[in-house]
C-alpha positions as CSV (number, residue, x, y, z in Angstrom):
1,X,111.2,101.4,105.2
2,X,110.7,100.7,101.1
3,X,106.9,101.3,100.1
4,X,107.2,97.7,98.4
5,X,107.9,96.2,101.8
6,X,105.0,97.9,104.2
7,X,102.4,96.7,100.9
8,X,103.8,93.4,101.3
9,X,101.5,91.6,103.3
10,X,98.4,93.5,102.1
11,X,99.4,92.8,98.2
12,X,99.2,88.8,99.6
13,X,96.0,89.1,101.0
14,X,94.9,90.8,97.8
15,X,96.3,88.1,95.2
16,X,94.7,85.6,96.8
17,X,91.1,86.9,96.3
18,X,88.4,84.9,94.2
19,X,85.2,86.2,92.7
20,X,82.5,86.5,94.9
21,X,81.4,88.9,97.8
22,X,84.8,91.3,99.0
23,X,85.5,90.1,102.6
24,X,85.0,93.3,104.5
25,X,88.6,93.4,105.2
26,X,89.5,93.0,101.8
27,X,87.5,95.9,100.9
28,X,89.0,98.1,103.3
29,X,92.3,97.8,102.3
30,X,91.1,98.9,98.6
31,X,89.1,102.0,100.1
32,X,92.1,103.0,102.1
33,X,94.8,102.2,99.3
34,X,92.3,104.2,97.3
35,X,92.3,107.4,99.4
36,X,96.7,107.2,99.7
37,X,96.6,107.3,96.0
38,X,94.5,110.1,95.6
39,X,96.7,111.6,98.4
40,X,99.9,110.7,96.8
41,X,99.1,112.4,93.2
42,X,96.9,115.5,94.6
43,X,98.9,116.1,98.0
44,X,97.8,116.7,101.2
45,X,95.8,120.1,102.4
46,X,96.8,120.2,106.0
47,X,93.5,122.6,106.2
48,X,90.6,123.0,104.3
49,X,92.1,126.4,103.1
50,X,95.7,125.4,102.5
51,X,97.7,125.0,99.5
52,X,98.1,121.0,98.7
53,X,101.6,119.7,99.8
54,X,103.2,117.0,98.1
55,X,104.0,113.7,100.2
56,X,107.3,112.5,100.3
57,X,108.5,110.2,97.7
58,X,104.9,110.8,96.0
59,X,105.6,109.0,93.0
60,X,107.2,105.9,94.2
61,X,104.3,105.6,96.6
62,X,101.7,106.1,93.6
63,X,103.0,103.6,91.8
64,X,102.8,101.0,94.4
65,X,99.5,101.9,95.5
66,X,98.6,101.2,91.9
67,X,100.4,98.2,91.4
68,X,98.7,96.7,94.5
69,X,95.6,97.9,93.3
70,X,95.6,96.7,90.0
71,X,95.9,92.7,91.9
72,X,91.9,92.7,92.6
73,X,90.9,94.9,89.1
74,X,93.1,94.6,86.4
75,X,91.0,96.5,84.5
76,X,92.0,99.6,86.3
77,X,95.7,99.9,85.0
């Protein structure tokens, strides 16, 4: 399933945002996107000891992440 299509729905929910308090599902979705990015460009250490592995398709997912991050702050790239 394309990355594009599984951030679908969320990127909707995020567009349609206004300025005031972050409905606390709204802020969720950001914390988690967050944590996939960081998991996406740093990989994943499946233990605390372990070598980083790379996800699958790491960059594509980076850059949706980022895209659908960038809908609620701009200012972030």
């Amino acid at each position: 399933m394309p990355v594009r299509r599984l951030a679908g729905p969320r990127r909707r929910r995020l567009r349609r945002g206004r300025p005031g308090p972050v409905p606390a599902h709204a802020s969720n979705t950001m914390r988690t996107l967050r944590v996939l990015h960081l998991l996406a460009v740093r990989g994943v250490r499946p233990a605390p000891d372990a070598a980083a592995v790379p996800l699958t398709h790491a960059g594509a997912v980076a850059e949706a992440v980022a895209a659908t991050l960038a809908l609620p702050s701009p200012y972030a790239g």
